[in-house]
SESE-701980 format. One record per residue (C-alpha): x, y, z. Coordinates in Angstrom, 2 decimals, padded with zeros to 5 digits. Layout:
N
[[X, Y, Z]],
...
% end
This chain:
255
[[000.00, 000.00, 000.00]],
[[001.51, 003.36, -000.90]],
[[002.23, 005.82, 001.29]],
[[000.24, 008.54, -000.41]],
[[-002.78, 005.52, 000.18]],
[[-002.71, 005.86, 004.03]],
[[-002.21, 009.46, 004.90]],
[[-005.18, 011.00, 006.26]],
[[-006.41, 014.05, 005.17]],
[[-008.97, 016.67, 007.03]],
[[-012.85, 016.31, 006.05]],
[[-015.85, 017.84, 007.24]],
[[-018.38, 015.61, 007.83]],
[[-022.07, 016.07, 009.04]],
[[-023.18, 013.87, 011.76]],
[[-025.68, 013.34, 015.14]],
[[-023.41, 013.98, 018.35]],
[[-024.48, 012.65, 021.40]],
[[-024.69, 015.20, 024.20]],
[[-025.68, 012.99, 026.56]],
[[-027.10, 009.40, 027.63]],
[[-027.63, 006.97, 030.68]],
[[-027.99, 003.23, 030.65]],
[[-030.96, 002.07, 033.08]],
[[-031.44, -001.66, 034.94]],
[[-035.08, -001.00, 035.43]],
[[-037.12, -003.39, 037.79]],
[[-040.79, -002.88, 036.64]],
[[-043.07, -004.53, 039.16]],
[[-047.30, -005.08, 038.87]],
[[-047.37, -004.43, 035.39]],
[[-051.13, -005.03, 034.33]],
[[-051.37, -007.04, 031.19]],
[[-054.09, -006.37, 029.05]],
[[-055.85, -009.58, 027.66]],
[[-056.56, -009.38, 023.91]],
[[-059.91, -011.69, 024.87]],
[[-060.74, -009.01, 028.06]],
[[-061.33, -011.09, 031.25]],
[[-059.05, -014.00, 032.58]],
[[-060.79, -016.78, 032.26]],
[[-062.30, -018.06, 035.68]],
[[-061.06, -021.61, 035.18]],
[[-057.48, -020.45, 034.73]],
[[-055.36, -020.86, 038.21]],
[[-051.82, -020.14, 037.35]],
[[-050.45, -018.78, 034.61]],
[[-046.57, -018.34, 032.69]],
[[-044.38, -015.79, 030.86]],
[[-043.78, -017.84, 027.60]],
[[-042.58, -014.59, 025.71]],
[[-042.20, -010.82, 026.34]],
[[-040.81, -008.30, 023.87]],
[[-041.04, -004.74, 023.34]],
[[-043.72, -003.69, 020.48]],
[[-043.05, -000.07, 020.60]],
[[-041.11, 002.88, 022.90]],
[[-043.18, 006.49, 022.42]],
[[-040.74, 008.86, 023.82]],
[[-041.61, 013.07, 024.32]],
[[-038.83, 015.93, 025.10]],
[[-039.45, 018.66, 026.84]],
[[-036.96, 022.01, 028.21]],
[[-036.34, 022.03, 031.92]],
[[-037.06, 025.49, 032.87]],
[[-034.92, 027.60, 034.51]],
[[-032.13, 025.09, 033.80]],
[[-031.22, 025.47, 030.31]],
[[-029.80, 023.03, 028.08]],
[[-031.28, 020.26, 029.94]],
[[-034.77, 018.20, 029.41]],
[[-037.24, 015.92, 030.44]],
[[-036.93, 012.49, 027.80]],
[[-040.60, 010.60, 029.19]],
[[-040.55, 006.71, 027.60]],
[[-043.17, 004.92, 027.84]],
[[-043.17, 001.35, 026.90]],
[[-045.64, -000.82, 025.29]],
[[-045.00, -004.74, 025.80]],
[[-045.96, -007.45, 023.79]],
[[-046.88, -010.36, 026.33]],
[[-047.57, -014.23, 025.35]],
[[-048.95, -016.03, 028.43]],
[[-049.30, -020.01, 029.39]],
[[-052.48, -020.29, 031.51]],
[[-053.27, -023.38, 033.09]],
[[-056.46, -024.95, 034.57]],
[[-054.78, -027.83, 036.27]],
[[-051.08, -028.64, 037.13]],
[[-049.41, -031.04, 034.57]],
[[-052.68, -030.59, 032.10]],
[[-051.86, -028.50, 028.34]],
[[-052.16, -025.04, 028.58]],
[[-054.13, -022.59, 026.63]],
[[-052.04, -019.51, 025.13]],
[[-053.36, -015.80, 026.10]],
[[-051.69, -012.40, 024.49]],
[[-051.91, -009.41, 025.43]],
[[-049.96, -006.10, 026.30]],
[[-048.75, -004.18, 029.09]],
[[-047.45, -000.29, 028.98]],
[[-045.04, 001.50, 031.61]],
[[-043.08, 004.45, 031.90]],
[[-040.37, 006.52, 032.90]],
[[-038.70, 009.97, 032.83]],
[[-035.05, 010.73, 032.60]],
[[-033.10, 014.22, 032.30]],
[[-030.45, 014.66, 030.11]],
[[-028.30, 017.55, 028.98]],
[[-029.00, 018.19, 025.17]],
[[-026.83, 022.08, 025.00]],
[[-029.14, 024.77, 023.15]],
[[-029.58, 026.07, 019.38]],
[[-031.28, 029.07, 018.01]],
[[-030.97, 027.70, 014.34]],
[[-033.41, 026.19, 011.73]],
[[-031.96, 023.72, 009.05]],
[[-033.74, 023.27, 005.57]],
[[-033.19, 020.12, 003.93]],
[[-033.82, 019.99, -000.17]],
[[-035.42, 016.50, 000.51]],
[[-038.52, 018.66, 002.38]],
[[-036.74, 017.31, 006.01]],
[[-036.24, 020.59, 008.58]],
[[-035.01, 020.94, 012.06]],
[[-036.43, 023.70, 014.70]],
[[-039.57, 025.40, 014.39]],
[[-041.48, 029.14, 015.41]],
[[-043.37, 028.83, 018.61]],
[[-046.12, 031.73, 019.32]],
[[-043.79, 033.87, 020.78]],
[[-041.88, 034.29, 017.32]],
[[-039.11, 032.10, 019.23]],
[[-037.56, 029.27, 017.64]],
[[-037.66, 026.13, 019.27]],
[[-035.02, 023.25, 018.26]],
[[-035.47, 020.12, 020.39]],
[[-032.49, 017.66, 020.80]],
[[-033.31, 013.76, 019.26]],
[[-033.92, 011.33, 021.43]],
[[-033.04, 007.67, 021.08]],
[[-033.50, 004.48, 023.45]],
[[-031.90, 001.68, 022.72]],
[[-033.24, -001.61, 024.73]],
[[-033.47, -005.65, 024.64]],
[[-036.19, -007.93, 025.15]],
[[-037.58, -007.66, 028.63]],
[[-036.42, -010.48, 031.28]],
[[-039.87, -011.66, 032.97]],
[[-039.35, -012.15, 036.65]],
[[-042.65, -012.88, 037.83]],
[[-045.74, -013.48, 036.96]],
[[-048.81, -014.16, 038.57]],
[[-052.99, -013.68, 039.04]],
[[-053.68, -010.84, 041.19]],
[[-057.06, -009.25, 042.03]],
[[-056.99, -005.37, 040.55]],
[[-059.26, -002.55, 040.45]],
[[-061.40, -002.18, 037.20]],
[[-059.28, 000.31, 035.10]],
[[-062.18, 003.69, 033.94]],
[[-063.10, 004.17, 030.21]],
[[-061.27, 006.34, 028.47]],
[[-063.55, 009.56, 028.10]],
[[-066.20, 008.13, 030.82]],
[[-064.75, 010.12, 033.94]],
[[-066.89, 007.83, 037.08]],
[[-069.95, 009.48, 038.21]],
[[-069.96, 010.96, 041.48]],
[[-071.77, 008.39, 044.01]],
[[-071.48, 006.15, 041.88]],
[[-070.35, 002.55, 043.66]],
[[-066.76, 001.79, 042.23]],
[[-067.00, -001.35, 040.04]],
[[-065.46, -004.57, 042.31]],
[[-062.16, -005.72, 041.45]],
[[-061.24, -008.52, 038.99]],
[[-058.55, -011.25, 038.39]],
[[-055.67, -009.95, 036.21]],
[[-052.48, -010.94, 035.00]],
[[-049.40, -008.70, 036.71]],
[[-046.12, -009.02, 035.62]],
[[-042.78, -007.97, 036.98]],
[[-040.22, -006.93, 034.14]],
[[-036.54, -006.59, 034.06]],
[[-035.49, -004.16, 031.39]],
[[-032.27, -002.87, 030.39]],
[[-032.40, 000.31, 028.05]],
[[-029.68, 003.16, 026.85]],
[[-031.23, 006.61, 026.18]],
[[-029.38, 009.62, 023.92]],
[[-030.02, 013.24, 023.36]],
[[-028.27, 014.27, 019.79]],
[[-028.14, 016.81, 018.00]],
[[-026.94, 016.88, 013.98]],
[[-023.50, 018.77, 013.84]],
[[-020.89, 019.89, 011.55]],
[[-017.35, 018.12, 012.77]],
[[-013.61, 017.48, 011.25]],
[[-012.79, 013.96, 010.75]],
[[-009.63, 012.52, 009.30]],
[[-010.26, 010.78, 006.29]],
[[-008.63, 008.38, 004.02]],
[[-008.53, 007.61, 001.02]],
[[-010.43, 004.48, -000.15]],
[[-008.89, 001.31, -001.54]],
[[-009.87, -001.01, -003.82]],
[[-010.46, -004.43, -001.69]],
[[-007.97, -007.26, -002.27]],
[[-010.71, -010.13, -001.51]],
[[-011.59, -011.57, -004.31]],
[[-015.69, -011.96, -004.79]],
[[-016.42, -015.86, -005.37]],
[[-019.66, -016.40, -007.26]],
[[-022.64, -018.29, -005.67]],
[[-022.92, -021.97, -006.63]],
[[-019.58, -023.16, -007.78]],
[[-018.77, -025.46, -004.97]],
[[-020.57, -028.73, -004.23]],
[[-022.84, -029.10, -001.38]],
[[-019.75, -031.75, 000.04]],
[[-017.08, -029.51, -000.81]],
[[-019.19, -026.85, 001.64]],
[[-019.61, -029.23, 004.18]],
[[-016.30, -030.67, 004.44]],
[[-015.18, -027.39, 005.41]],
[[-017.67, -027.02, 008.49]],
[[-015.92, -027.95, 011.80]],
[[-017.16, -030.78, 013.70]],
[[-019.93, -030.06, 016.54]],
[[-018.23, -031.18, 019.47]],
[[-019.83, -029.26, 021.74]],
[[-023.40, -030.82, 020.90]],
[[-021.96, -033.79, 021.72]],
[[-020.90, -033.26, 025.26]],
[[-023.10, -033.89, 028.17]],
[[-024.89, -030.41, 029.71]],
[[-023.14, -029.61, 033.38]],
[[-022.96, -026.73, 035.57]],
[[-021.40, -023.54, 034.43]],
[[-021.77, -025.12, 030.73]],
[[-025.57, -024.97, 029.64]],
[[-025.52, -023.30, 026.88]],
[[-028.03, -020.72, 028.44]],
[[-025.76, -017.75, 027.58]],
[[-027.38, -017.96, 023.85]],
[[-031.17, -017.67, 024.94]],
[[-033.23, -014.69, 024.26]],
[[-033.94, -012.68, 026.96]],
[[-037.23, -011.85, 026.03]],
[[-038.10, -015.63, 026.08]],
[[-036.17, -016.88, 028.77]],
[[-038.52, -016.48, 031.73]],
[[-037.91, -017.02, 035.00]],
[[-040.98, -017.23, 037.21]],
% end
């Protein structure tokens, strides 16, 4: 490789920096889940996590006032939830879905800007409040696995209201019912960026020495002489050597 090939040159680059982020170990305990099908079923007496994954993360930000250049990120989370419910012990289970919702707030430091940005593919950044001041929000990201489900169980919980139907006054509060409650382990990372104009070194590019090999022109044998033998499927499972370390955390569920 020439020498001219690997000096590095100055570039300016456009790219999101992040101002700030946290990493969170959240514990979320009596988490309703909310039965596609409504009610538990009365027959059902105990019930399992088979799955739990995260279906969606709505996430607002907001200035902190008198403390400028830092906001409010609110997550909330909306879970995904596949149940086992059984009837009897050692009898087949029936399968119930349904989903679950919680939230939190962090604050974060996300510095200030004054500036709108105009993008030729119709894409802008800051906008004109009321006050003929512009307002330019940091991004906010969150980053997160698969839930871990640490418990779950049949608890008796107050009816939730209606959306829209506020209760009447003296009206007697509906009884409570059976519901499923979980208890979550979730492990998230949350950003504040903003897009920003930075000098990089740069390189310059080089053709790759690899050569491409075309699809097809080896024999299924030739392929799988080639493969290493699985030893390690072959071995008996013991302590400290399960094999566990591969499952999904979103599926591994430990009640």
């Amino acid at each position: 490789m020439n020498e001219e090939n690997t000096a590095a040159s100055a570039a300016a680059i456009k790219a999101d920096r992040v101002f700030d982020s946290c990493s969170d170990k959240d514990c979320i305990t009596n988490l309703q889940v909310m039965l596609e099908n409504g009610e538990l079923p009365e027959q059902v007496t105990s019930v399992k996590t088979r799955c739990c994954s995260i279906e969606n993360v709505c996430m607002s930000v907001e200035p902190i006032p008198f403390n400028r250049g830092y906001y409010s990120v609110d997550v909330t989370y909306t879970f995904g939830v596949e149940l086992l419910a059984y009837e009897r012990s050692c009898e087949a289970p029936i399968t119930l879905r349904g989903t679950a919702s919680a939230s939190k707030s962090v604050i974060l430091y996300g510095s200030e800007s004054s500036t709108k940005t105009f993008f030729s593919n119709g894409a802008r950044i800051g906008d004109t409040n009321t006050c003929c001041e512009v307002v330019n929000l940091p991004t906010a990201s969150c980053q997160c696995v698969d839930p871990i489900a640490l418990e779950t169980r049949i608890a008796m919980m107050p009816c939730m209201p209606v959306p829209g139907q506020p209760p009447q006054p003296g009206m007697p509060l509906p009884p409570p019912r059976r519901a499923v409650v979980l208890t979550l382990g979730v492990f998230s990372v949350i950003e504040l960026t903003r897009p920003v104009t930075m000098t990089v070194a740069a390189y310059p590019y080089n053709v790759p020495t690899k050569t491409c090999s075309a699809e097809g022109t080896d024999s299924p044998c030739e392929i799988f002489s080639r493969l290493s033998f699985p030893t390690d499927e072959f071995l008996p499972q013991i302590p400290g050597n399960s094999g566990t370390e591969n499952c999904q955390p979103g599926c591994a569920a430990v009640q």
